[in-house]
C-alpha positions in Angstrom: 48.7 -95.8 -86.2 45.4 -93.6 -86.6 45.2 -90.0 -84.2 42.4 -92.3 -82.7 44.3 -95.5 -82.3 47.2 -92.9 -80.5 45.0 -90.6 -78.0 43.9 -94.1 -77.3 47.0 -95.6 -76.1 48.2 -92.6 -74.4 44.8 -92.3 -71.9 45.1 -96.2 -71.3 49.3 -95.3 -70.3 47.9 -92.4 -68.2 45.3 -94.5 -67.0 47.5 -97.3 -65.5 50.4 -94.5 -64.2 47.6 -92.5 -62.4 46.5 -96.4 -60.8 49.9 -97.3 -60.1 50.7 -93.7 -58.6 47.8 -93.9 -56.0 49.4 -97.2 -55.0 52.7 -95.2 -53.8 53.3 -94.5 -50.3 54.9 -91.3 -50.3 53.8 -87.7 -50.7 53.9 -87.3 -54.5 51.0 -85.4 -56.2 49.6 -85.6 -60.1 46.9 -84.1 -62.0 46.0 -84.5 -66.0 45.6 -81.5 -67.9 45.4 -80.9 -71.7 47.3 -84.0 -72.7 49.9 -83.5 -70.3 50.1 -85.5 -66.9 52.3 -84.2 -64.4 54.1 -85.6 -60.8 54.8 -83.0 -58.5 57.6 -84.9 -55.5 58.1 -83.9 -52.4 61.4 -82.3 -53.4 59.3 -79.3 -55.7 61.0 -81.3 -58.5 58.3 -82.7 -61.5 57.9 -85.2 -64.2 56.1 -84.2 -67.1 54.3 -86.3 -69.5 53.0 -85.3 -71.9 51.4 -86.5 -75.8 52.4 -85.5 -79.1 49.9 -86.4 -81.7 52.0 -84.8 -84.8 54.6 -87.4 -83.5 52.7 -90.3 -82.2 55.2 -89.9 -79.5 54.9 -89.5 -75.5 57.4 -87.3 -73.9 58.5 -87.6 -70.9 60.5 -83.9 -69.3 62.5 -85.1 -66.3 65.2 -83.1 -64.1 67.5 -85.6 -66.0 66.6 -84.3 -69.6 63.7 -84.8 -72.0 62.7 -88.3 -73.8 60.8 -89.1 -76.3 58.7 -92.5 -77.0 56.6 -94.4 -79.8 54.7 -97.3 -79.2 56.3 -100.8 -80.0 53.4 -103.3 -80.5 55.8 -106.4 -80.2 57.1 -105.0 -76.4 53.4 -104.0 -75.7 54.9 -100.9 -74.4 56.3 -97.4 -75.6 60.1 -97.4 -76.2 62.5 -94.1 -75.9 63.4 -93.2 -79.5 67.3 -93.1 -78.6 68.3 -95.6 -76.2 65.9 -98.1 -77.1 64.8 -98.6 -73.0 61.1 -99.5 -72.5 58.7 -96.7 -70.9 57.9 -98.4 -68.0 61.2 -99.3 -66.5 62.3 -96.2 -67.6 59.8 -94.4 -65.1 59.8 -96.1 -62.2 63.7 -95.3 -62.8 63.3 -91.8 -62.7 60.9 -91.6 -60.0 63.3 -93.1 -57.7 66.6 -91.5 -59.4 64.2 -87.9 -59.1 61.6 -88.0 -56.4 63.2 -91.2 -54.8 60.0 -92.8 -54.5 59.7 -96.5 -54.6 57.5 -97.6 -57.4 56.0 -100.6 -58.4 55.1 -100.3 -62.1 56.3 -102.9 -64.8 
């Protein structure tokens, strides 16, 4: 994958979180920053995403640790480099396991 064909994928990923974020109903806010998107809950607690071109990864900082994730074309989705769980489920996961907010993004 090409730096191009990367920052691409990662601002079409930010993209549909930032959509699917303004779709929650709860007091959660975000902004975008330098490659880094971050979630600020209601609780002062944040999630922290963030892209890594050297890697072609997305890293995700959570209360529950730090993740890392490469794109897998066949899943059409990023997947975490250690457990093998898709990026999306993982997410909407820790936004209820973190923030718990309900959250509607697979």
């Amino acid at each position: 994958m090409t730096e191009s064909e990367f920052n691409e994928l990662i601002d079409q990923t930010f993209s549909a979180l930032e959509t699917a974020l303004d779709e929650v109903d709860a007091d959660i806010d975000y902004e975008t920053s330098g490659g880094v998107l971050t979630v600020v809950f209601e609780n002062a607690t944040r999630l922290v995403f963030s892209r890594q071109p050297p890697t072609r990864q997305l890293w995700l900082a959570a209360r529950s640790g730090g993740f890392h994730f490469a794109f897998d074309e066949e899943a059409g989705d990023w997947r975490d480099t250690r457990a093998g769980q898709l990026f999306r489920p993982f997410v909407v996961e820790q936004m209820q396991a973190q923030g718990g907010v309900d959250f509607a993004w697979l």
